[in-house]
C-alpha positions in Angstrom: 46.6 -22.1 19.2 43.7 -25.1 19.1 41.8 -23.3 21.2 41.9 -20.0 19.8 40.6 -21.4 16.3 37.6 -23.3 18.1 36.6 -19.8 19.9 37.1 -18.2 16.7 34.5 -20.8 15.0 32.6 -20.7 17.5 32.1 -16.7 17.5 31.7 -16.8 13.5 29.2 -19.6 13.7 27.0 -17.2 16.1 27.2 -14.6 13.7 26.3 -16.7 10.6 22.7 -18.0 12.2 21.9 -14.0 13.3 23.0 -13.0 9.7 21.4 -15.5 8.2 17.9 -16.0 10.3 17.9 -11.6 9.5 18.6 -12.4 5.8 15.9 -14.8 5.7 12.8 -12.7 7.0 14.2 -9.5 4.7 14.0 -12.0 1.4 10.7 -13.3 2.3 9.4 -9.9 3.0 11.8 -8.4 -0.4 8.6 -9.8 -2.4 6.0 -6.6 -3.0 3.0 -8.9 -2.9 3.8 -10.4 0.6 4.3 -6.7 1.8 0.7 -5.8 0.3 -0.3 -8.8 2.7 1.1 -7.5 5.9 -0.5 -4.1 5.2 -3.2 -5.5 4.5 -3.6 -7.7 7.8 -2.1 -4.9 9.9 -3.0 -5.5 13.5 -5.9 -7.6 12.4 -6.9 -10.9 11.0 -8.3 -11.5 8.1 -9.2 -14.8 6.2 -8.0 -15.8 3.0 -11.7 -14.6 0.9 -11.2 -11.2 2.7 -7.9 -10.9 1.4 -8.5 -11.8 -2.2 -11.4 -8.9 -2.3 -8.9 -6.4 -0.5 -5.7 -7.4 -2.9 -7.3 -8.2 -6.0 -6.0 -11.6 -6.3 -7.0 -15.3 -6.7 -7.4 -17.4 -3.5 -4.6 -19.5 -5.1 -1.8 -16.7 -5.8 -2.7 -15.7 -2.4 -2.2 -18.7 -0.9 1.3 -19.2 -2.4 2.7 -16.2 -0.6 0.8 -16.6 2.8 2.4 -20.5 3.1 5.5 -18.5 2.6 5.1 -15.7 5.1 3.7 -18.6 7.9 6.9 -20.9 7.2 9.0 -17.8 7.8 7.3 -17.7 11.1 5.7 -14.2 10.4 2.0 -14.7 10.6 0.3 -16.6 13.3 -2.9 -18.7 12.2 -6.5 -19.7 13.4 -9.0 -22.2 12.7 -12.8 -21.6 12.7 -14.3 -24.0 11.0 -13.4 -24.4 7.8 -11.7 -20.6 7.3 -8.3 -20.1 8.5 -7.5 -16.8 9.9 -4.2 -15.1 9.1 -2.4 -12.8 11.4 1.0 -11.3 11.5 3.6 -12.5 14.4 4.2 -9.8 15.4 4.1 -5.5 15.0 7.8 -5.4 14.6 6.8 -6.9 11.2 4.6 -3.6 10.0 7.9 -1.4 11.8 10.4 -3.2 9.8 8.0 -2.6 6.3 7.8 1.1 7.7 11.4 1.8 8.5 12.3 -0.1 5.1 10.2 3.1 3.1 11.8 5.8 5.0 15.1 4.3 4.2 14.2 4.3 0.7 13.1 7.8 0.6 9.6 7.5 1.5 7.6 10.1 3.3 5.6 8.9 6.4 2.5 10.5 4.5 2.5 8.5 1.7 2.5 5.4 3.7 -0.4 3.3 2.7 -3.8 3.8 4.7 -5.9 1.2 6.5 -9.7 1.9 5.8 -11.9 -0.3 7.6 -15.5 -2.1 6.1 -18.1 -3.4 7.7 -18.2 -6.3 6.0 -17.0 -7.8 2.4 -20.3 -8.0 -0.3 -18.7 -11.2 -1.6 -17.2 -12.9 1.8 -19.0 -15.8 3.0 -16.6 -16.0 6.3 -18.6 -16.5 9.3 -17.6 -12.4 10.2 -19.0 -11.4 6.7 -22.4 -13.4 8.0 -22.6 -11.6 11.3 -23.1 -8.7 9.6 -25.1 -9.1 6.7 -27.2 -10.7 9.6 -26.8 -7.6 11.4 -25.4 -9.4 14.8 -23.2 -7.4 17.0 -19.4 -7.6 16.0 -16.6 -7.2 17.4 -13.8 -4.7 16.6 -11.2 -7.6 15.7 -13.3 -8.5 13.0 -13.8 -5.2 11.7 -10.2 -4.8 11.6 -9.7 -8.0 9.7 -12.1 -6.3 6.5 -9.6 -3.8 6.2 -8.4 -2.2 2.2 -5.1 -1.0 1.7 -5.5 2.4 0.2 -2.8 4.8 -1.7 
């Protein structure tokens, strides 16, 4: 009987971390304002003054809910100087958003749509610069000026 008890732990323990690592990554994505983020990033990357013009919100508030999303482990980071780009993990992220609107009732056509910019009027990033210098650019960074649009 000792050893049935220990295998029967053992098996519930395994479940707990999958139920809780899966509980985890569904409550930091439950918040609307971190899902704006991962639409807005999308396959991209995007620094933190490109995402305050796309979202409409302070560098700050922004901030906030990125260190949140990056300690989850769903975005991936990179240094270039003194910007930090964002990007997310992984595309199962964008899926899971996706398949979390159909199951709510959502039609795949009202999905949000990725329009892309050549560069931000206000950005200072050193892939705003290339173009308002007119340089040659490439297609990462104009994914990484993407709006969410409705």
């Amino acid at each position: 009987m000792g050893h049935e008890c220990i295998i029967f732990n053992i098996m519930n323990m395994s479940k707990g971390v999958f139920e809780k690592q899966a509980s985890e990554i569904l409550s930091v994505l439950g918040n609307p304002f971190r899902v704006r983020i991962a639409l807005a990033l999308g396959d991209g990357e995007a620094c933190v003054c490109h995402l305050e013009q796309m979202l409409n919100k302070r560098q700050a508030y922004i901030s906030q809910h990125l260190m949140v999303l990056r300690e989850a482990g769903l975005l991936n980071t990179r240094r270039d100087g003194k910007y930090i780009y964002y990007q997310l993990a992984s595309k199962d992220i964008l899926a899971l958003i996706r398949s979390a609107a159909k199951l709510a009732g959502m039609d795949p056509a009202d999905f949000p749509r990725e329009q892309e910019h050549t560069h931000l009027p206000k950005c200072d990033c050193p892939h705003c610069g290339e173009e308002q210098t007119g340089k040659n650019v490439k297609s990462k960074t104009r994914e990484a000026s993407r709006v969410i649009t409705t």
